[in-house]
N, C-alpha and C positions, 0 to 999 in steps of 0.2 A: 435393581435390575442392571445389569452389564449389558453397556452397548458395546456391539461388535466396533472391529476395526473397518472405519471406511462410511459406516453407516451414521444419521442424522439422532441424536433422540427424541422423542416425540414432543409431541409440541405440549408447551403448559398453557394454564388459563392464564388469559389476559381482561380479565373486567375492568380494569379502569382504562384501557386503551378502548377497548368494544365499548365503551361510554363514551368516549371521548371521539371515537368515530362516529357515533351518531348524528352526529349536525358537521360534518368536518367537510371540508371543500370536496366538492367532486368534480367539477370541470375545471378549464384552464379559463375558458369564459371568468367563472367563478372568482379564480384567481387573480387574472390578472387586473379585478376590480378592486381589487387592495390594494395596487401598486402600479406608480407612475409608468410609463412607458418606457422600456429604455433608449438609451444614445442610441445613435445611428454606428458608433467607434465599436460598441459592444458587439456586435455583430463583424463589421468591416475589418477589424484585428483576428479572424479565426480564417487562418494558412491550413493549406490540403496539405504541407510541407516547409520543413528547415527552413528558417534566414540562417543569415550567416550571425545574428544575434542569438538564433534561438540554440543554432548549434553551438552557439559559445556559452550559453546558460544549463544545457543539458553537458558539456563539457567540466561544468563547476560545480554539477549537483554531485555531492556525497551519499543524498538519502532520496530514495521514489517509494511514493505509496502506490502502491497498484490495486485497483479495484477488477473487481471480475466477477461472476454470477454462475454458476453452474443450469443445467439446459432447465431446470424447474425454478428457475430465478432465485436460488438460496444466495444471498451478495456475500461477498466478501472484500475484505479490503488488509493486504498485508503490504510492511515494509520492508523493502531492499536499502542495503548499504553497503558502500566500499569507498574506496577513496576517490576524493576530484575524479570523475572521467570513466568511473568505471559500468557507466552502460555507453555502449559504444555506438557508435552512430556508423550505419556502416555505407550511406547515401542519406542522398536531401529526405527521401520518403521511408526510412528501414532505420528500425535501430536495434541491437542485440544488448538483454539483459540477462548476465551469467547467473548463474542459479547457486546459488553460496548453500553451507552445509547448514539445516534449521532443522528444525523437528522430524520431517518424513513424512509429514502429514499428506505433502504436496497437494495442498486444498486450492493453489491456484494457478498449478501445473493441469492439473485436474480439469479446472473448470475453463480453461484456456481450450481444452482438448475436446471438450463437451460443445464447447458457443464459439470458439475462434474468435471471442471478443475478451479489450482488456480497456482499462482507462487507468491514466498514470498522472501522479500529481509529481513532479520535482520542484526538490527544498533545497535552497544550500545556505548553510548556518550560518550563523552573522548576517544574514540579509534578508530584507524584506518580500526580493523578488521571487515567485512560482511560475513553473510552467504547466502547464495541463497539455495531455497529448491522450488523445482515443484513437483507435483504431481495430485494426482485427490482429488477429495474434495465431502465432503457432507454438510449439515447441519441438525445440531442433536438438539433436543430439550426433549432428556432422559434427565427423573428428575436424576439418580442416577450417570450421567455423572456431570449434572452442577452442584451436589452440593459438587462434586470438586472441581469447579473451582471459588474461592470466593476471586481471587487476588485483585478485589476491593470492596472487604467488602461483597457483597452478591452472590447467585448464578445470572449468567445472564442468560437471556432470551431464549436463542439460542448457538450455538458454531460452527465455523467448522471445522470439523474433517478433518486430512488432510494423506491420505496415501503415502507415500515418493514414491518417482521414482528416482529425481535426487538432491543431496546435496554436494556442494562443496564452499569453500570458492572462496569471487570473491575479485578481485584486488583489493588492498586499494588507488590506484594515485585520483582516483575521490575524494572521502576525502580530501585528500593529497592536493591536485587544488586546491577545493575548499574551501581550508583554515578553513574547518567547525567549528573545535574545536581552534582553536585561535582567540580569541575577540579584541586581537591586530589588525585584518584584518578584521571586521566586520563590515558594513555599519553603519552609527549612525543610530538611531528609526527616525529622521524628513528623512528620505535617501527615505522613502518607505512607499506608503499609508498604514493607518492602518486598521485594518480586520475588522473595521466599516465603515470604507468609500467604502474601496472593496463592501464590502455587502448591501451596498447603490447606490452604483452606479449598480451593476448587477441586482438588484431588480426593480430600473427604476420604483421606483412609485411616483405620483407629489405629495402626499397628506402623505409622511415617511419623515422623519429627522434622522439626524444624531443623535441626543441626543436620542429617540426612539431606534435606532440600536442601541446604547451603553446601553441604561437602559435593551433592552432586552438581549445580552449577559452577561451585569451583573447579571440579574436575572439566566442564564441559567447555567452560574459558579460556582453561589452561593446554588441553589437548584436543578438541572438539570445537575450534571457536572456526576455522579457516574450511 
């Protein structure tokens, strides 16, 4: 069966999850008897708004995850990237995230537009440091907004604008674990299928090849990347 464009595919059986839900925490009661209380810092570090640290941290991020949820709670969470600086802070409480050319799926243009909510994780490579920042979100398509935001060469099409609520840096151990920035610890390239085989096998057509999925992301690298 072919799912339309736009639309969800139905949902599959999950039996070993509905088993595993069966006895699985339901309260926060519940939960938080499994675990210490936290610091009193854990809490008193989460800013309504920018320090002049934090904007120097979202200054140096290259890459944000952004999480987002469409109005029927379906999550999602996609990466943005550009160079140093290119989600722009445009006040202590506002930041602009330009919308770079991806798929067209716009699954979290979408759900931005549906719930006005978004949550953002910033990474900047080589280091251990993250920032997390929630808030509510729009998406704006003012000319005299995007034609600030040309971190990759042109204005973008779109942005979203993101009003602060909650900013606080998050723990660096996950980093830390997973060994992210040390290529001493890093799987070899044959360790893991590559992001043409991936997209040959999800795609599931008898009549695509592999060389086909590679000539078209080389095309989409080469002229379709910006």
């Amino acid at each position: 069966m072919t799912t339309p464009p736009g639309s969800r595919p139905p949902a599959g059986s999950h039996p070993l999850f509905d088993a595993l839900r069966a006895d699985a925490v339901t309260s926060i009661e519940q939960l938080r008897g499994h675990y210490p209380a936290p610091g009193a810092n854990a809490f008193r570090k989460v800013r309504d708004r920018l320090t002049e640290d934090t904007r120097a941290l979202v200054g140096c991020a290259s890459l944000v995850f952004v999480g987002s949820a469409d109005s029927a709670g379906h999550p999602d969470v996609s990466p943005r990237g550009g160079p140093a600086g290119f989600v722009s802070v445009l006040d202590d409480v506002t930041l602009a995230i330009p919308d770079a050319t991806g798929n067209k799926r716009l699954d979290t243009l979408q759900n931005v537009i549906e719930t006005g909510r978004i949550g953002l994780l910033f990474v900047i490579p080589g280091r251990d440091t993250t920032l997390r920042i929630n808030g509510r979100a729009c998406v704006s398509t003012r000319p005299e907004l995007l034609d600030q935001l040309t971190s990759v060469g042109k204005p973008p099409v779109s942005a979203l604008v993101v009003a602060i609520e909650e900013v606080y840096p998050h723990c660096p151990k996950s980093l830390m674990r997973g060994n992210a920035w040390k290529p001493e610890n890093w799987l070899p390239a044959d360790a893991q299928p590559t992001s043409a085989q991936v997209t040959l096998s999800q795609l599931d057509l008898p009549d695509l090849t592999l060389e086909q999925v590679l000539e078209d992301q080389r095309d989409m690298l080469a002229n379709r990347y910006l």
